[in-house]
C-alpha positions in Angstrom: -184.6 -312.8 -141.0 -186.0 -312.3 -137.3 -182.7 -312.9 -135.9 -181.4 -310.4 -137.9 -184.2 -307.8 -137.3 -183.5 -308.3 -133.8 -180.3 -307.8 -133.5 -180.4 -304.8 -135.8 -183.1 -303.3 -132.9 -181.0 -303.9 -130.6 -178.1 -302.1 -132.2 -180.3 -298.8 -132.6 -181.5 -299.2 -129.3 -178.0 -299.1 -128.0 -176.9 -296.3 -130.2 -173.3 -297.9 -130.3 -173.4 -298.9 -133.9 -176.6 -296.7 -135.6 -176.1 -292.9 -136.7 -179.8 -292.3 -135.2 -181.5 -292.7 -132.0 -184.9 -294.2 -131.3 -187.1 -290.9 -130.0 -188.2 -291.2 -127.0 -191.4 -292.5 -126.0 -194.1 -290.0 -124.9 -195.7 -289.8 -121.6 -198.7 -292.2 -120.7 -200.5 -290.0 -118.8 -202.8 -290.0 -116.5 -204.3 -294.1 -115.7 -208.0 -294.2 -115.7 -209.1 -297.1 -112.8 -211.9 -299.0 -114.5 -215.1 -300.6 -112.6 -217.0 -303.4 -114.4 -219.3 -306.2 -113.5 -218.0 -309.3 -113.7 -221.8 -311.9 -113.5 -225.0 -310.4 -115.1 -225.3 -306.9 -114.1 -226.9 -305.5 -110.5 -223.7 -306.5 -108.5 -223.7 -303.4 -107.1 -221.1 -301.3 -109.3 -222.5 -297.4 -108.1 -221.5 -298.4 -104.9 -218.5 -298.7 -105.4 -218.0 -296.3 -107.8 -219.6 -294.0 -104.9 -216.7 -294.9 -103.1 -214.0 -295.1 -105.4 -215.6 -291.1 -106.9 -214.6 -289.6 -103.2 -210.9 -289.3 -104.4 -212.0 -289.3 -108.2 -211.7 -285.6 -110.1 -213.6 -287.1 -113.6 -216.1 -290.4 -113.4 -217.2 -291.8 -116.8 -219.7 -294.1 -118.9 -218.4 -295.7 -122.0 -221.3 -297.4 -123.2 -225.0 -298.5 -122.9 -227.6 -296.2 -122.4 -230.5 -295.9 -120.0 -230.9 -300.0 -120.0 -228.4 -299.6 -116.8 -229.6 -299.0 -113.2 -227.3 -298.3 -110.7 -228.9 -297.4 -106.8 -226.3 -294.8 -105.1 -227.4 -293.7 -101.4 -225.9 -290.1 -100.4 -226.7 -288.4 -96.9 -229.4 -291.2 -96.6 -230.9 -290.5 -99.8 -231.5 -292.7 -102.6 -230.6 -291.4 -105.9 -231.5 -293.9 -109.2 -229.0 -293.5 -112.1 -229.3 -295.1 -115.6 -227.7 -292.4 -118.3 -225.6 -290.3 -115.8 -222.9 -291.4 -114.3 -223.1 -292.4 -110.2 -220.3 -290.6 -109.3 -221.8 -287.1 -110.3 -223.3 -286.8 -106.8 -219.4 -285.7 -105.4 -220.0 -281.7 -106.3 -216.2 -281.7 -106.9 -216.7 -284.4 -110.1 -217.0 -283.8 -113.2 -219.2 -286.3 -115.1 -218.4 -287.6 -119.0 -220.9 -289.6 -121.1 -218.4 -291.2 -123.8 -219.0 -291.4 -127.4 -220.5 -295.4 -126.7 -222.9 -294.2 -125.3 -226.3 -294.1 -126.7 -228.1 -291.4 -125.1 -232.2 -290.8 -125.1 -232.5 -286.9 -124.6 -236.0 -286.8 -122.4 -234.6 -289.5 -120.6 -231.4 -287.9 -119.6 -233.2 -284.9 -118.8 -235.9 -286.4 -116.8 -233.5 -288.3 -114.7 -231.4 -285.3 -113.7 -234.8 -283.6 -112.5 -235.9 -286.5 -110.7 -232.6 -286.9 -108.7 -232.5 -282.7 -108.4 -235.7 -283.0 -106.5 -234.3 -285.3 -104.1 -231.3 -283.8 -102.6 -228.5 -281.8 -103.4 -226.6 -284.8 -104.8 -227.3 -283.5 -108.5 -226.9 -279.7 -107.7 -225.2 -278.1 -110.7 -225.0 -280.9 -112.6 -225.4 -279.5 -116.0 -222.3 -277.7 -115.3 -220.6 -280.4 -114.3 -221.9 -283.3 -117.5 -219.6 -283.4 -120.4 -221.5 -285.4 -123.4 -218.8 -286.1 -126.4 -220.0 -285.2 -129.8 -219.9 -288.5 -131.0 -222.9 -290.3 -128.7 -225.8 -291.9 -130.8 -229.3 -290.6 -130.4 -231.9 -292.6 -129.0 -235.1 -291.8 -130.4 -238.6 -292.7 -129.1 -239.5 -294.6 -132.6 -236.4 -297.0 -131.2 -238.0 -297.6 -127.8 -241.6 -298.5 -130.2 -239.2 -301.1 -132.2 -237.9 -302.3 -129.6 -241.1 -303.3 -128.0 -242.5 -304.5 -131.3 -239.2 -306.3 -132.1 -239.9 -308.6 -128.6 -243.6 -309.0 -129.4 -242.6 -310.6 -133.0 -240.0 -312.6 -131.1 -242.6 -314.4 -129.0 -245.3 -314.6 -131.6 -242.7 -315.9 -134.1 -240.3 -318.3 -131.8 -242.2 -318.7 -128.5 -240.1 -316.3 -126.8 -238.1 -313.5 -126.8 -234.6 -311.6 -125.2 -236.1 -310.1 -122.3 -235.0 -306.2 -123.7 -235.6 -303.1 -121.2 -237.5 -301.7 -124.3 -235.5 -298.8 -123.8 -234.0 -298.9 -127.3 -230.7 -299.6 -126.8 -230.5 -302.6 -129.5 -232.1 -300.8 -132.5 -229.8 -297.5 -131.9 -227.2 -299.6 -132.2 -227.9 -301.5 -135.3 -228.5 -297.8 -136.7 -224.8 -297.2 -135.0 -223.8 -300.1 -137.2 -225.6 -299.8 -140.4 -224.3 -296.0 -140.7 -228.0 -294.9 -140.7 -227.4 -293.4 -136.8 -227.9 -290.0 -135.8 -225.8 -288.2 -133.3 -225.3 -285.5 -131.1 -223.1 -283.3 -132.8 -226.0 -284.0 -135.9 -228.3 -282.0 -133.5 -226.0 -279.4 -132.8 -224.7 -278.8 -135.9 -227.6 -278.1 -139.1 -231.0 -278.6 -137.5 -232.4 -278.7 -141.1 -230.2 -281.7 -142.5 -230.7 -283.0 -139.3 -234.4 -283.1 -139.5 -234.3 -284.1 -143.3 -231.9 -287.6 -141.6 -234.3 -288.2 -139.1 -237.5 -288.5 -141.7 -235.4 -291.0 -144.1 -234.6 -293.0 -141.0 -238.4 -292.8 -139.6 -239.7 -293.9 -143.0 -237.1 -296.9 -142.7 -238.4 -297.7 -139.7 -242.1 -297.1 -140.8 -241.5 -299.4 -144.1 -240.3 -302.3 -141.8 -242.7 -302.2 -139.1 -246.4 -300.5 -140.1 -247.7 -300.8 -137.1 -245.3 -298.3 -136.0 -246.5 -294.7 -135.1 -244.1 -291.8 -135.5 -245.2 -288.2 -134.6 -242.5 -286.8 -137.0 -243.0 -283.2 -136.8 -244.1 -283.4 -133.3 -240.6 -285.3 -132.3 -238.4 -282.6 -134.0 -240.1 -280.0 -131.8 -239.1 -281.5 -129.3 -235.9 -282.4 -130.5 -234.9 -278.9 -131.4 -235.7 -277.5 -127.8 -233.1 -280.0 -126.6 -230.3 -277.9 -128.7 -229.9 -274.7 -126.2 -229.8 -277.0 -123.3 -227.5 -279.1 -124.8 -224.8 -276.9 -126.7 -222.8 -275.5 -122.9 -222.2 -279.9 -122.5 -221.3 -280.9 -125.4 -217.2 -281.2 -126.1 -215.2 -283.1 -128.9 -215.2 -286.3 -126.9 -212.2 -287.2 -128.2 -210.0 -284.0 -127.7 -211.5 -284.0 -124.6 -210.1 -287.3 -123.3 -206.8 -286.5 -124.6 -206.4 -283.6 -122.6 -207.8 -285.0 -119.2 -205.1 -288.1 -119.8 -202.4 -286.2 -120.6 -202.8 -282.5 -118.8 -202.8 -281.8 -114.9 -202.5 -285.0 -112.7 -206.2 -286.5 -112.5 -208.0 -289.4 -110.8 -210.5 -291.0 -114.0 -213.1 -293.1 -112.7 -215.0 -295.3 -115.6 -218.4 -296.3 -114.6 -219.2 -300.1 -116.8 -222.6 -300.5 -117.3 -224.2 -304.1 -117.6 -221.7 -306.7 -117.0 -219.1 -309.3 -118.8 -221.7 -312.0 -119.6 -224.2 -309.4 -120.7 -221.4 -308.5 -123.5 -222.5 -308.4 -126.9 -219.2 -310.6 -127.7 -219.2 -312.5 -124.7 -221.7 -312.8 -123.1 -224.5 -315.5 -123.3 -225.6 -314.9 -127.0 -228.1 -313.8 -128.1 -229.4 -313.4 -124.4 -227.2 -310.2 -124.0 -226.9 -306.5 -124.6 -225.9 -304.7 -127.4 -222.5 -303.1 -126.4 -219.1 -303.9 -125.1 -219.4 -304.0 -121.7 -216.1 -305.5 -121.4 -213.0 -303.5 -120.4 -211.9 -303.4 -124.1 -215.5 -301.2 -124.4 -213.4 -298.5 -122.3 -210.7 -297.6 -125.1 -213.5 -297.7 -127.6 -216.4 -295.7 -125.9 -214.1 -293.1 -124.5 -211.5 -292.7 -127.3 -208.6 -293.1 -125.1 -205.5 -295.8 -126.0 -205.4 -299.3 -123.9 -202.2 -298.0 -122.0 -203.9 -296.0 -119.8 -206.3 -298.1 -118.5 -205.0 -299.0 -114.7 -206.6 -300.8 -112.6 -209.6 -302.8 -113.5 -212.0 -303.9 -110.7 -214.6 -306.6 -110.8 -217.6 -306.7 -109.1 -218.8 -309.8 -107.5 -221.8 -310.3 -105.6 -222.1 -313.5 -103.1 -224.3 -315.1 -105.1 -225.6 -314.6 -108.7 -228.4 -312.6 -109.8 -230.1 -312.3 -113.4 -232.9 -310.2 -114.8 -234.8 -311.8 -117.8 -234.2 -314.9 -119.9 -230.8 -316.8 -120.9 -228.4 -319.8 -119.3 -228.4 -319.3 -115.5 -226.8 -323.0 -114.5 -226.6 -322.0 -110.9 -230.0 -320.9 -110.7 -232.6 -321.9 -107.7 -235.8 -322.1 -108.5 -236.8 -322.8 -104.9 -237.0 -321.5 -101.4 -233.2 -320.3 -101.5 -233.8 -318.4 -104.8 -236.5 -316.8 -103.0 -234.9 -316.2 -99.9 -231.7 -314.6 -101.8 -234.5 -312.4 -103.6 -235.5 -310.9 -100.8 -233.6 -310.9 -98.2 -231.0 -308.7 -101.0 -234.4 -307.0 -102.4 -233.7 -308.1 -105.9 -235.7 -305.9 -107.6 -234.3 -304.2 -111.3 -233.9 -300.4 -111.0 -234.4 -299.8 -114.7 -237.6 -302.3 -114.9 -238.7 -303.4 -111.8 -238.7 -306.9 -112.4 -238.1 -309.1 -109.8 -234.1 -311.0 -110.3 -233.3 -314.8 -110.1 -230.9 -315.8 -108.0 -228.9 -318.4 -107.2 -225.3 -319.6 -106.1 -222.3 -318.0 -106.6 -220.6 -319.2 -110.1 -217.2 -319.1 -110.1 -216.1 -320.7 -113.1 -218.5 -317.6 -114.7 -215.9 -315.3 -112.7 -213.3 -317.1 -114.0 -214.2 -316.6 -117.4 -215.2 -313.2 -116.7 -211.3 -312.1 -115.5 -209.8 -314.3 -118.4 -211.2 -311.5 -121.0 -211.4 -308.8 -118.3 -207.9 -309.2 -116.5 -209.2 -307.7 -113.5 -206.5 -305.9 -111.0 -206.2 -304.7 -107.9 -202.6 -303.3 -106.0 -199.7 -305.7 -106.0 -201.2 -307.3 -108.9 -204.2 -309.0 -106.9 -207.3 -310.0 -108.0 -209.6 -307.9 -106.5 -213.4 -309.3 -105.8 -215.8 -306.9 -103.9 -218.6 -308.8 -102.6 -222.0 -307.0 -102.0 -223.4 -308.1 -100.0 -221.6 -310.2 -97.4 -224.6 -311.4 -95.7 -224.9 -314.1 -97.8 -221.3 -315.6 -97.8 -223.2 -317.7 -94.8 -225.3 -319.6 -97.1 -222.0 -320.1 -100.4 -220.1 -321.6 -97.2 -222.9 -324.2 -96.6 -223.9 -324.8 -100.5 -219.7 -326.0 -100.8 -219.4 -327.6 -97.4 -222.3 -329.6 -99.0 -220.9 -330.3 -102.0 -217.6 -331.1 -100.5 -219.0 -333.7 -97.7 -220.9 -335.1 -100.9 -217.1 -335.5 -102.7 -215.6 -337.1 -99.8 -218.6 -339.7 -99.6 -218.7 -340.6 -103.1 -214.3 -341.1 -103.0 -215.4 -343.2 -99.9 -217.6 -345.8 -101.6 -216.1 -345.7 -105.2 -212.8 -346.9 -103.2 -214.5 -349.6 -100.8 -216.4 -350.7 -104.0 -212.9 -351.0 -105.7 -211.5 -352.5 -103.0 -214.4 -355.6 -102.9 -214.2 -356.0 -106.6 
C-alpha cells in the first residue's frame, strides 16, 4: 500500500499521468530569528537581543511574565526589563507581548515608568507595545498564592521551588484549568468581567483562608487599566499573520527563562511554568513552525542558577564565589545572589538536542557572556585532562605488573 501511495504522489506531482495539479504551495513569509537560553536563565539574552534589535523592525516575548529579568545598557544607561520586551529601547521597534504571555497590569505599567524616568530608551513606548488579546491576567490574589503556596511547601516537605512570587505558576494553572482571565476579558464586558473575577477570587479564597482579596478595591483598579490599554491591544493572532506574511520584516523573539527552566524539560519540578523552549515560540506567538529561522543559544562561560534544584557542576567554594562576583551575579527580578559553577556541557548538549540551535551555514552558534572567565574553564579541563592521562598511566603500568 505505501509503495503504491508513493508512486501515485509521484504521478500527480509530475502531472504526466493525473488530470489535476498539486496547487502550489503558499509563501513562507517572513522568518522570525529566535533567542533563547540554553543553561538556567541570566546568560545574558537582552544583550544580545540589544544587538540583534539594531537591524530588527518587530522584537517579541512568547511567554513568562514578569519572573524574567533581562539588564540592557543604552547610551550608558541601565534599563531593567521583565514584561517588556529588551529590544523596545531601538525607537524604530515595535514591541509585541504574545498571547503566552501572562501579564500583571501594575507591573507592566510600573516598569515602563521606571525605565521612562531613566532615559529616552522607552520614549513613546505605548505607541510602539502591541499586547495580543489572548495574554492571561496576572492578578495580585496570584502573587498572595503564590507566596502562600511556597510557605506550605516548606512547612509541609522541608522545602520549597524557590518561585519569584510573582505569580506566574498559579496564572497558569488558571490558564490550564479554563478558570483564566484575559485581556480581551477586560476589554470586552467589564461587568461579566468583574462577575469572573469574584467566582475565581472566592476559589482562591475557599482554598487558601488566609488569603486576603480587596475585591471591589482590585476592580477599581482594574477598570482604570481599560482606556490605557484599548490603543495596544490587537488580535494577536491576525496580527502575527500579517507581520509574517506582509512587507519584508526582521522578527526578533525575546525567550524568557531558559531550556532547563522548561516546564517540560527542564529539571522538574525545580522549573517554571511555561515553555521556554523554541517550540514555546509557535505556541505563544500564534505563528506556524516554518517560519521560525535561526535559533540562537545563549551560553555563559560558566553556569549560573538562582534558587533550588540539581546544579551538578556547582562550587560551593572560593571559585563559586569568585564567579559570583567577579560577574556580579545578582537576579534582576529578585535580587538574590546566583550559584555558580563550571561550565556544563553535556547540559548544552541536551539543551540544542530539543532546541536545535542555528547559526549561518548551519553552525552552532554559542555566544559566551562573558569571556573573562573562559581563563578559569581552560584550567578546570586542563585539570581534568592531566588527571585522565595520569590515571591511563598507572591503570596500564598496573596492568602491565599483573
Amino acid at each position: 500500500m505505501s509503495q503504491s501511495g508513493s508512486q501515485e504522489a509521484t504521478g500527480a506531482s509530475s502531472g504526466s499521468d493525473s488530470p489535476t495539479k498539486r496547487a502550489p504551495r503558499p509563501p513562507v513569509g517572513n522568518k522570525v530569528t529566535v533567542v533563547l537560553g540554553a543553561q538556567w536563565g541570566d546568560e545574558g539574552k537582552g544583550k544580545v537581543v540589544d544587538l540583534l534589535a539594531q537591524d530588527a523592525d518587530m522584537v517579541c516575548r512568547c511567554q513568562g511574565g514578569n519572573n524574567a529579568g533581562h539588564t540592557v545598557v543604552v547610551d550608558s544607561v541601565e534599563y531593567d526589563f521583565h514584561l517588556l520586551p529588551s529590544g523596545i529601547t531601538n525607537p524604530r521597534v515595535t514591541a509585541f507581548i504574545g498571547n503566552g504571555v501572562v501579564i500583571h497590569l501594575p507591573g507592566l505599567f510600573e516598569e515602563a515608568e521606571k525605565n521612562l524616568r531613566k532615559g529616552k530608551g522607552l520614549t513613546d513606548w505605548e505607541k510602539r507595545l502591541i499586547i495580543s488579546d489572548r495574554a492571561h491576567i496576572v492578578f495580585d490574589f496570584h502573587q498572595a498564592v503564590d507566596g502562600i503556596q511556597e510557605q506550605q511547601r516548606q512547612e509541609q516537605a522541608g522545602k520549597n521551588l524557590g518561585t519569584t512570587k510573582k505569580g506566574i505558576g498559579p496564572v497558569y494553572s488558571a490558564k490550564a484549568a479554563r478558570s483564566g482571565l484575559r485581556i480581551c476579558d477586560l476589554l470586552a464586558d467589564f461587568h461579566q468581567f468583574s462577575e469572573r473575577y469574584k467566582v475565581l477570587a472566592q476559589q482562591y479564597k475557599s482554598m487558601y483562608p488566609t488569603l486576603e482579596i480587596d475585591i471591589e478595591g482590585e476592580l477599581v483598579k482594574l477598570k482604570d487599566y481599560v482606556e490605557q490599554l484599548k490603543p495596544m491591544v490587537r488580535d494577536g493572532v491576525h496580527y502575527m499573520f500579517e507581520a509574517l506574511h506582509g512587507p519584508p520584516k526582521k522578527i526578533l523573539v525575546e525567550g524568557a527563562n531558559a531550556a532547563l527552566l522548561d516546564i517540560d524539560f527542564g529539571t522538574y519540578p525545580f522549573v517554571t511554568s511555561s515553555n521556554c523552549t523554541v517550540g514555546g515560540v509557535c505556541t505563544g506567538l500564534g505563528m506556524p513552525p516554518q517560519n521560525v529561522g535561526e535559533v540562537y543559544g545563549v551560553v555563559k562561560a560558566y553556569t549560573t542558577r538562582v534558587g533550588i534544584g540539581a546544579f551538578p557542576s556547582e562550587q560551593c567554594n572560593d571559585i563559586g564565589e569568585l564567579l559570583q562576583s567577579r560577574g556580579k551575579e545578582v537576579g534582576v527580578t529578585t535580587g538574590r545572589k546566583r550559584r555558580c559553577g563550571w561550565l556544563d556541557l553535556v547540559l548544552i548538549k541536551y539543551a540544542h538536542m530539543i532546541n536545535g540551535f542555528t547559526a549561518y551555514d548551519n553552525m552552532l552558534q554559542i555566544i559566551f557572556f562573558p569571556l573573562d572567565f573562559l581563563l578559569y574553564i581552560f584550567i578546570f579541563f586542563l585539570n581534568r585532562f592531566i588527571f585522565v592521562k595520569l590515571f591511563l598511566f598507572f591503570f596500564q603500568f598496573s596492568s602491565y605488573k599483573t
